[in-house]
C-alpha positions in Angstrom: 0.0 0.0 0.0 1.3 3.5 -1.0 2.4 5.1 1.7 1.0 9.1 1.7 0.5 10.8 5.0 2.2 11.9 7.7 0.9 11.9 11.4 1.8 15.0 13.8 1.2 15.0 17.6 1.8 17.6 19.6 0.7 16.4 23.2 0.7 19.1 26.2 -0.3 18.6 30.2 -3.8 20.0 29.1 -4.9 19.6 25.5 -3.2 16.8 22.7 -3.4 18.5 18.7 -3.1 15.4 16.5 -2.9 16.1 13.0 -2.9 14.3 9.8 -1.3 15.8 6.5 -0.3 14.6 3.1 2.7 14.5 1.7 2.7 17.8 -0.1 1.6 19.4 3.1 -1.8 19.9 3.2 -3.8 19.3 6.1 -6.4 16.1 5.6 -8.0 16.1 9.4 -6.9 18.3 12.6 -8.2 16.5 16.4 -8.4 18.1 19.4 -8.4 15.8 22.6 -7.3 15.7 26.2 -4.1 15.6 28.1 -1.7 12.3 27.0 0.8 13.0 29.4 2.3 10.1 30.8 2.9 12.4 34.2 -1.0 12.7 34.5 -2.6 9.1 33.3 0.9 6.6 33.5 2.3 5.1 31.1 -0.2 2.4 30.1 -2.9 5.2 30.1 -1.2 7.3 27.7 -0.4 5.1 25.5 -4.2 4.1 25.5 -5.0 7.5 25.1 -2.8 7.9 22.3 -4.4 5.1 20.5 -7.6 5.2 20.5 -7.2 9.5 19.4 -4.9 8.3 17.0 -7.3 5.0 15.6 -10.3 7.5 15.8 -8.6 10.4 13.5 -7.4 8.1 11.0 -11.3 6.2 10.7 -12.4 9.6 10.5 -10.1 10.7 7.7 -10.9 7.3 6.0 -7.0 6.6 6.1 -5.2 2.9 6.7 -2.6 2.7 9.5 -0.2 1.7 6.6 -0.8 4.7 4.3 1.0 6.7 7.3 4.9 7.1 5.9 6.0 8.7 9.2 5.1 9.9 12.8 6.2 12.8 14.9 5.0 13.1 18.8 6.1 15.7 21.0 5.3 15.2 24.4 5.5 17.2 27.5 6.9 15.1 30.3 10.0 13.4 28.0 12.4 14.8 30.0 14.5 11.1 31.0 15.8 9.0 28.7 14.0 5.9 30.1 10.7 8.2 29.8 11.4 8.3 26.4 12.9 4.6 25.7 9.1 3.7 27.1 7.5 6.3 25.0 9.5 5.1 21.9 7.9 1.7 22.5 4.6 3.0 23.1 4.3 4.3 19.7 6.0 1.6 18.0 3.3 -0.8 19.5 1.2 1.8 17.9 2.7 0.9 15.0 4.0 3.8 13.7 7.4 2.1 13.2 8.7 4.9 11.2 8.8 7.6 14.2 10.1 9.8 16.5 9.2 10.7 20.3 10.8 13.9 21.8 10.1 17.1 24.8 7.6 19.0 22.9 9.9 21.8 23.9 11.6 20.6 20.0 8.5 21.4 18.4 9.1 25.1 18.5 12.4 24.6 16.6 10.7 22.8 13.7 8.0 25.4 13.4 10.1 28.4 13.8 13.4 27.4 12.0 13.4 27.0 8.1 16.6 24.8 8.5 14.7 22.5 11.2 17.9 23.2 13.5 18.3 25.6 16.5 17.9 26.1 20.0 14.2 26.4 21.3 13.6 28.8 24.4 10.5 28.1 26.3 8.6 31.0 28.5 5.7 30.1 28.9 3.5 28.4 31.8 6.8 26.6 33.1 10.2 26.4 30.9 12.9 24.6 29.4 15.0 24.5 26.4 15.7 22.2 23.8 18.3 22.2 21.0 19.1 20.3 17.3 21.8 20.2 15.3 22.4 19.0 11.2 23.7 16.3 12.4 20.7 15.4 14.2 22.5 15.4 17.4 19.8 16.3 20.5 20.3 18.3 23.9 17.1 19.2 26.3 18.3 21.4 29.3 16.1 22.3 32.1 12.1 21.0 32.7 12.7 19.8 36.6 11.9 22.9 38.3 14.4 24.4 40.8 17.2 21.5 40.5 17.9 22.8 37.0 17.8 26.2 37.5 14.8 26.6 35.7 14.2 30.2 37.0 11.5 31.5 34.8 7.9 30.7 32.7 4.9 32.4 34.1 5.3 30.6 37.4 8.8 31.7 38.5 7.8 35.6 37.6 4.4 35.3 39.7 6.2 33.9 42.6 9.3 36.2 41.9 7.2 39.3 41.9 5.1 38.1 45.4 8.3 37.3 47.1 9.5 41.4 46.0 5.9 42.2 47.5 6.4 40.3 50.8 10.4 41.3 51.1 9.3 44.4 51.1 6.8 44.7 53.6 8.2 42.2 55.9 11.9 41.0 55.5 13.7 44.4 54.6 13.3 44.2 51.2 14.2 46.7 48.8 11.2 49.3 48.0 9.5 48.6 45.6 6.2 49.2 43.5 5.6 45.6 43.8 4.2 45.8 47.4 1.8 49.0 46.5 1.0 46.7 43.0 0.1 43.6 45.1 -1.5 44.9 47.9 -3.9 46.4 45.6 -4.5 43.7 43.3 -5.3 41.1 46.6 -7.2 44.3 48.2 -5.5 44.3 51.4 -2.5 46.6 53.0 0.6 45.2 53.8 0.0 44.3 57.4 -2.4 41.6 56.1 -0.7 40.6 52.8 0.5 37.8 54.8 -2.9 36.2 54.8 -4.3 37.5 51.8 -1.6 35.3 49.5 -2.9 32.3 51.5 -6.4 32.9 51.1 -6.4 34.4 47.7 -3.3 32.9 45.6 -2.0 29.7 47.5 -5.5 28.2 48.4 -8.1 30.0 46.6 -6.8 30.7 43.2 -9.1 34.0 43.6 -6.0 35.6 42.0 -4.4 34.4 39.2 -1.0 33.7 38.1 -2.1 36.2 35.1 -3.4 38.6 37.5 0.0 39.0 38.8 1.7 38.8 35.8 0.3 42.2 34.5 0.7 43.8 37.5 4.5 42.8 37.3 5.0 44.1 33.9 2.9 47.0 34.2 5.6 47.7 37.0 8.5 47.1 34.9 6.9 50.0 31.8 7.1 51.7 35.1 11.2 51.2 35.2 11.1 49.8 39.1 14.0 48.5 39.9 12.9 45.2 41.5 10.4 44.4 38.8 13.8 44.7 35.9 16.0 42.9 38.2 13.4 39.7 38.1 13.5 40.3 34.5 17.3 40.0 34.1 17.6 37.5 36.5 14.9 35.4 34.5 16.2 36.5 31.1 19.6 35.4 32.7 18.2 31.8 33.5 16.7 31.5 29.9 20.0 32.3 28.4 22.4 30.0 30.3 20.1 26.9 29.9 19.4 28.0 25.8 23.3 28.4 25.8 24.0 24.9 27.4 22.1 23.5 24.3 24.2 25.1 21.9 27.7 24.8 23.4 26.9 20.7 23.3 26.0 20.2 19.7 27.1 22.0 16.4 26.8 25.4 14.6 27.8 28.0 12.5 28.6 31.6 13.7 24.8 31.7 13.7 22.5 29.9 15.7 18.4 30.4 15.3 16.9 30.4 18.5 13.0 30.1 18.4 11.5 32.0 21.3 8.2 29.7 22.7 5.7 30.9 25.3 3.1 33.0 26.2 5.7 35.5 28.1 8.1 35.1 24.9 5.0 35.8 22.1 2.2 37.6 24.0 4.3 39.8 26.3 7.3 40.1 23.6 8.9 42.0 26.3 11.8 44.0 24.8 14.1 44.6 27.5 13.6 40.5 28.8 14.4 39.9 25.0 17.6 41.9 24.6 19.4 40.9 27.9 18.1 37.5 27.0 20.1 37.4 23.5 22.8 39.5 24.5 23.7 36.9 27.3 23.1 33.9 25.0 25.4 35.4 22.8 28.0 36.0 25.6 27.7 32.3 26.6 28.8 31.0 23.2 30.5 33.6 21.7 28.2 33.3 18.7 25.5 35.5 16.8 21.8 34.2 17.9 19.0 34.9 15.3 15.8 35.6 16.9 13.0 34.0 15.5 9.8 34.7 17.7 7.5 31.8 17.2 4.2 32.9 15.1 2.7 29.2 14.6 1.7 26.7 16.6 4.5 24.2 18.2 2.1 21.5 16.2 3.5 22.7 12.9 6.4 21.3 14.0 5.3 17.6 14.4 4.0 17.8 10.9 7.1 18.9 9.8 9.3 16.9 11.6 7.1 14.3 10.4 7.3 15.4 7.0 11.3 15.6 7.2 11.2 11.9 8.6 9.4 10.8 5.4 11.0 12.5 2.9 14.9 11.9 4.3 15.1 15.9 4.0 14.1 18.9 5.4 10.4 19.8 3.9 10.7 22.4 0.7 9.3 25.9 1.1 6.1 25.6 -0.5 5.6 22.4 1.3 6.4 24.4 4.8 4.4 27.1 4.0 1.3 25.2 3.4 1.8 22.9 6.8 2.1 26.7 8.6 -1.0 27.7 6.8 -3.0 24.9 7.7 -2.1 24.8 11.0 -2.0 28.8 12.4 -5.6 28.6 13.1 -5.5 25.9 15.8 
């Protein structure tokens, strides 16, 4: 049977895209399910997961298992190599023998480089950092929290910006318009902010991780000085773990670096950006091309997919069309 799709998966702690293309690019059937992660529903359950989405797209599409030339998954959660030796065999059992099971933190670099290499920078709800080379060669830094330094993603700033707050007002912090900023936004003063972050932010969720977020970078348009030295510091911790992937594998005097995230793409805040590149660049003494990501990490399973099928990088028209299809989701 001719083989002429390709299968993309691009598999998050919340939602799973699973997408099925042709050969020339064009999208034939786009799913939407829940979370596969193996952190959330163990290993047996993601793998049934990942089935029975995967045996439901292609019935719907009217397409047989063998018609699929290749199979890309990126998955949140790969982040040992015995995770993703168990993956691997997950998927193979799917049989998709013709595949490839990485951190969906190498999405980005797919969708976002038109040479399929770089170093991916994620900055988003958490972060980490993933990085390919032409020879194929792979390096993920960061994704376990506070053992690898991962000091930023929407998490780190919140708690970053409450811990300014609190300094302030009770461990001789330096001033700041944080603890003004805060005490409004939980509407309390700071003799009770104490209790408020409890009730409100540790327990109740009545304020947001978002809620805080704006009211630390409306802060930094406001220059304070505690609000930019988080930024540094976080732009700081982006750059050392993007420049760990790219002093262990190989390129040019140029490398692209694909910026993921909602704090990277939604914020896009400049001054986070340029200590961010001009550090990276520091770190290994080569030029870093920004390339701020404008399509969905998904585009990068089909692509990846796409390159796994063909032996080759995917052509331009044939890239364009996957981003096309895709921007929308």
């Amino acid at each position: 049977m001719t083989k002429k799709y390709v299968l993309g998966v691009d598999g998050g702690n919340s939602k799973t895209d699973y997408l099925l293309h042709d050969l020339d690019g064009r999208l034939v059937k786009h799913m939407r399910a829940g979370t596969c992660s193996h952190e959330r529903l163990g290993m047996q359950g993601a793998g049934e997961e990942m089935e029975a989405c995967a045996a439901r797209l292609l019935r719907e599409a009217g397409v047989d298992r063998a018609e699929v030339a290749a199979a890309a998954f990126g998955l949140a959660g790969v982040d040992q190599a015995v995770q993703k030796r168990e993956l691997e065999r997950i998927v193979r059992d799917m049989r998709f023998e013709n595949s490839i099971v990485m951190n969906d933190s190498f999405l980005g670099i797919k969708a976002g480089s038109e040479t399929g290499v770089g170093v991916s920078s994620i900055n988003g709800t958490g972060t980490a950092s993933g990085g390919i080379d032409s020879r194929g060669k792979w390096v993920q830094v960061g994704g376990h929290g506070g053992p690898s330094g991962d000091d930023a993603g929407g998490g780190y700033i919140a708690g970053a910006t409450l811990r300014a707050a609190y300094d302030a007002a009770y461990r001789m912090g330096r001033e700041t318009l944080l603890l003004e900023r805060v005490c409004a936004l939980f509407g309390c003063g700071a003799d009770t902010l104490h209790d408020e972050i409890s009730i409100q932010y540790l327990d109740g969720r009545k304020v947001t991780t978002l809620d805080i977020l704006n009211v630390f970078f409306a802060a930094c348009d406001e220059k304070d000085g505690e609000a930019l030295r988080i930024v540094r510091h976080v732009a700081d911790s982006l750059a050392r773990s993007a420049a760990g992937c790219a002093r262990r594998l190989v390129f040019d005097s140029v490398v692209p670096l694909v910026l993921i995230g909602s704090v990277w793409t939604k914020r896009r805040y400049p001054l986070m950006i340029e200590h961010f590149k001009g550090q990276f660049e520091q770190y290994t003494e080569k030029e870093a091309a920004i390339h701020i990501l404008q399509v969905p990490p998904a585009a990068g399973s089909v692509l990846w997919a796409l390159e796994l099928a063909e032996g080759m990088v995917p052509e331009d028209k044939v890239r364009r069309r996957v981003v096309e299809d895709t921007k929308g989701l």
